[in-house]
Structures are given as C-alpha cells and as structure tokens.
N, C-alpha and C positions, 0 to 999 in steps of 0.2 A: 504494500500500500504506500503508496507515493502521493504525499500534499503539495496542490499549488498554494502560492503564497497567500499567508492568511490560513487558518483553519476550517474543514469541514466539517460538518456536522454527521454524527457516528449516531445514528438512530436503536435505541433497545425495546423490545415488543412488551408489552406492559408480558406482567409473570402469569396473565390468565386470561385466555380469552376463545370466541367461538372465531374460528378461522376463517371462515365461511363472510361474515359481522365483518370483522376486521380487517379484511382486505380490502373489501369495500369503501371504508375509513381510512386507511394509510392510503391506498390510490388517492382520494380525495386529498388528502393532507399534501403530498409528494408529486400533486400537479400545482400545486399554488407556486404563486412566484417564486422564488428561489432569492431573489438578491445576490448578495457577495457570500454568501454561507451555503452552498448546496448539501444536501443530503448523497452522501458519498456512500456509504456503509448502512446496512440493515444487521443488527443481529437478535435472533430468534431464540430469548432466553424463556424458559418458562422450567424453573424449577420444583419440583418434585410432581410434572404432568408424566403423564405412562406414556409409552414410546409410542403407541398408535396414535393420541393426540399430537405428539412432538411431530411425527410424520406426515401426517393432515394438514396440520400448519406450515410445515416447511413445505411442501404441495403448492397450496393457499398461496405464501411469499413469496413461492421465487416466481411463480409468474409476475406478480406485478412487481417486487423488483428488476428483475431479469428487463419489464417492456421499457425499464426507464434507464438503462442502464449503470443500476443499483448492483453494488455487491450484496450478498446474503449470506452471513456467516450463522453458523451455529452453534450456541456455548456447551462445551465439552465433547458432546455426542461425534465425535470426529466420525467413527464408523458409517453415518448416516453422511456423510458430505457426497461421495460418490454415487453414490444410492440413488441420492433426490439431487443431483443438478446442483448443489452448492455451492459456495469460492471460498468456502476452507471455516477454522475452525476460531472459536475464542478458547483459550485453554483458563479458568478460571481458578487453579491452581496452582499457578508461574508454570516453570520450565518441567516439571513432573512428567508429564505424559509429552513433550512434547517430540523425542524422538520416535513417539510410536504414532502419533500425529504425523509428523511428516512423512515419514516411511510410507504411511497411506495413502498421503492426499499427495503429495510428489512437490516437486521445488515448485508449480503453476499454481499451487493452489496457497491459501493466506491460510498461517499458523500466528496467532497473536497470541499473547499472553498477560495474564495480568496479575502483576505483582502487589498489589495492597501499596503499602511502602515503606517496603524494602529496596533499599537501593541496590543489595547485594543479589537479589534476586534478579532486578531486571536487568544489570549487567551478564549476570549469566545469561539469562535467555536473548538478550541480542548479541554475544559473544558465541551462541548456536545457532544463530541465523533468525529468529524470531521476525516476522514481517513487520508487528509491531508489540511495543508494552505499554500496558495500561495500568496507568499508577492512581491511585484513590480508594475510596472517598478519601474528598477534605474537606469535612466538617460529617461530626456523628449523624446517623442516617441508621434505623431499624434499631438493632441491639449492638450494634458497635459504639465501644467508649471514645473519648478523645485520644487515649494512647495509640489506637490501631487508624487512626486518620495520616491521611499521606501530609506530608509537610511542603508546603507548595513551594519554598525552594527549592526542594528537591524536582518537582517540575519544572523549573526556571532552570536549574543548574543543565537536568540531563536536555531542553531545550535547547542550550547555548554550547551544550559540549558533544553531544551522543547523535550519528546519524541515525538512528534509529529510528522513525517515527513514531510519537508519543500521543495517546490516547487518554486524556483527564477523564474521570467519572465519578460520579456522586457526588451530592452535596452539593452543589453549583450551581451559584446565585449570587446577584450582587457582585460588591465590590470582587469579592474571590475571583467569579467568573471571571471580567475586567483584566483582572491580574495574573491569569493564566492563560488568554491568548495568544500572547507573544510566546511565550512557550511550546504551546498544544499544535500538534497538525492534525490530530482532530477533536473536537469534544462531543463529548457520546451526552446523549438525554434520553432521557428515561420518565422518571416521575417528573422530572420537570416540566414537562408537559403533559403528559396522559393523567398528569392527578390537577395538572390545574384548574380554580373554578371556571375560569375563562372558555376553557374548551383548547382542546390542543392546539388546531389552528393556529387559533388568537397569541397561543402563550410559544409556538416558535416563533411568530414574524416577531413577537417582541424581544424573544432574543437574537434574531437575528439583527434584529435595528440596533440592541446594543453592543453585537459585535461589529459592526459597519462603524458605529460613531467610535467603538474604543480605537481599530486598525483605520480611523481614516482622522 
C-alpha cells in the first residue's frame, strides 16, 4: 500500500452487521465526493461472527469495493483472502502469523499488521516486509486503559523516519486527529463514523474538511 501525498482514509466495517443492508450503505457513503481524503482501503472486521457470516460479507464487499476500485482487506482470517477475491490480510496481532500470511496470499497480495504500540513490534514487522503497521488507539476506547494507548510521537517519529506506511487507528478526534496527519499515510475510521449521531455520511465529509484545512 502506497500513499499519495496527504493521507487516505482506511475505512473499518462496523463489528456487526446484515451484509446484504450494508453494502447498500457503504456504496452510498463511497460515491459521495471524495475531496483531498479518498477512501483507499476497506477492511472487513467483524469479530467473534462464525465464518459463514464472515464469508457473506466479504461476498457483499468486495463487489462494491472491487467497482470503485477499493482494496478489501480482511482482519486475521488470511485463509479466506484467496477464497473470496480479496487484497490481503490485517494481521491484528503484529508480526505472529504473518509468515504464514504471506506464504499464502504471495508478495501481490497486502499483509498489514498492527502493533498496538509497540514500537519494537512494528519495526519487526516492517523489517519482514509488512505492506503496512498500524499503531493505536491513542486515546482509551472499549476496555483499554491509558497505559496500552499508542503515544502519538511514536507516530510522528516512525512518520518522519520508517518507509513503511503507517496506519493511525482508534480514538481519533480533535486536536489528536490534526496532529497525526503529517505522520499517517493512512487513517483508518471506524466508530468515528458509523457511531456518529450525525449519520456516517455527515460525520466523514466532516472529517474530511478537517483534514483539507489541517494539510492545506
């Protein structure tokens, strides 16, 4: 995964939903204007669904990914990327699986990984060829304390030093957001918008206007 300048926007599938419903609404969402922030990445997270859901869904995505020419990654389930037409994998437990990920999916397909943050983590997985790492949350989100939150120099740092492309997630809002930019080639959302009251729509063009005003 290769960022033009300025950050993309890395899109995550709410953790539950009728696939069917939902394609219908991300199509909808990922024909609106785009601006300076396009939607680069799809990834089709739905943790603790059974594998026939998981597979309906990734069905569901990648056509309407695939017509817009979206990636569609899938978190963990690596096995399932050849299977259903997909462009590789999110490894949500840094570098662990990710030789047997790629042995799979071949050097054409995206192995990303994501390191929480640890810094010593994501140097290994981009020191194994990692397409990209994803560092975050930073700021508590669910049951995470403040201790296990990424420290956003650490995003700043590996921006300014690691060719690697970096993935921000969680927590991201405000000033933060703002402050991670210049770092991120892409920033991933999630409940930032699928839980807004606004309505999704509403609540990316509004971040998208604040990443135009911060990078312009």
């Amino acid at each position: 995964m290769q960022a033009p300048d300025g950050p993309q926007i890395y899109l995550l599938t709410p953790p539950a939903f009728d696939p069917d419903v939902f394609a219908g609404e991300l199509a909808v969402l990922l024909d609106a204007p785009a601006g300076p922030a396009p939607v680069a990445c799809l990834r089709l997270d739905m943790p603790g669904a059974g594998e026939e859901a998981i597979r309906r869904a990734a069905d569901a995505l990648r056509e309407v990914a695939h017509a817009r020419d979206i990636a569609l990654l899938i978190a963990d389930h690596y096995r399932l990327v050849p299977e259903h037409g997909l462009d590789g994998v999110h490894l949500s437990d840094g570098h662990r699986q990710y030789r047997a990920a790629r042995k799979l999916i071949g050097r054409d397909g995206i192995v990303g990984c994501h390191c929480g943050s640890s810094r010593h983590a994501a140097m290994t997985a981009a020191e194994m060829g990692a397409d990209y790492v994803a560092l975050g949350p930073f700021a508590v989100t669910g049951a995470l304390g403040p201790d296990e939150c990424a420290d956003p120099e650490l995003a700043e740092w590996w921006g300014a030093t690691v060719e690697t492309p970096l993935v921000v997630e969680g927590g991201l809002s405000g000033a933060l957001l703002e402050r991670l930019v210049a770092a991120a080639d892409f920033i991933a959302l999630g409940p930032e918008i699928w839980a807004a009251p606004e309505g999704a729509p509403a609540a990316l063009a509004a971040i998208r206007e604040r990443l135009d005003r911060v990078a312009g």
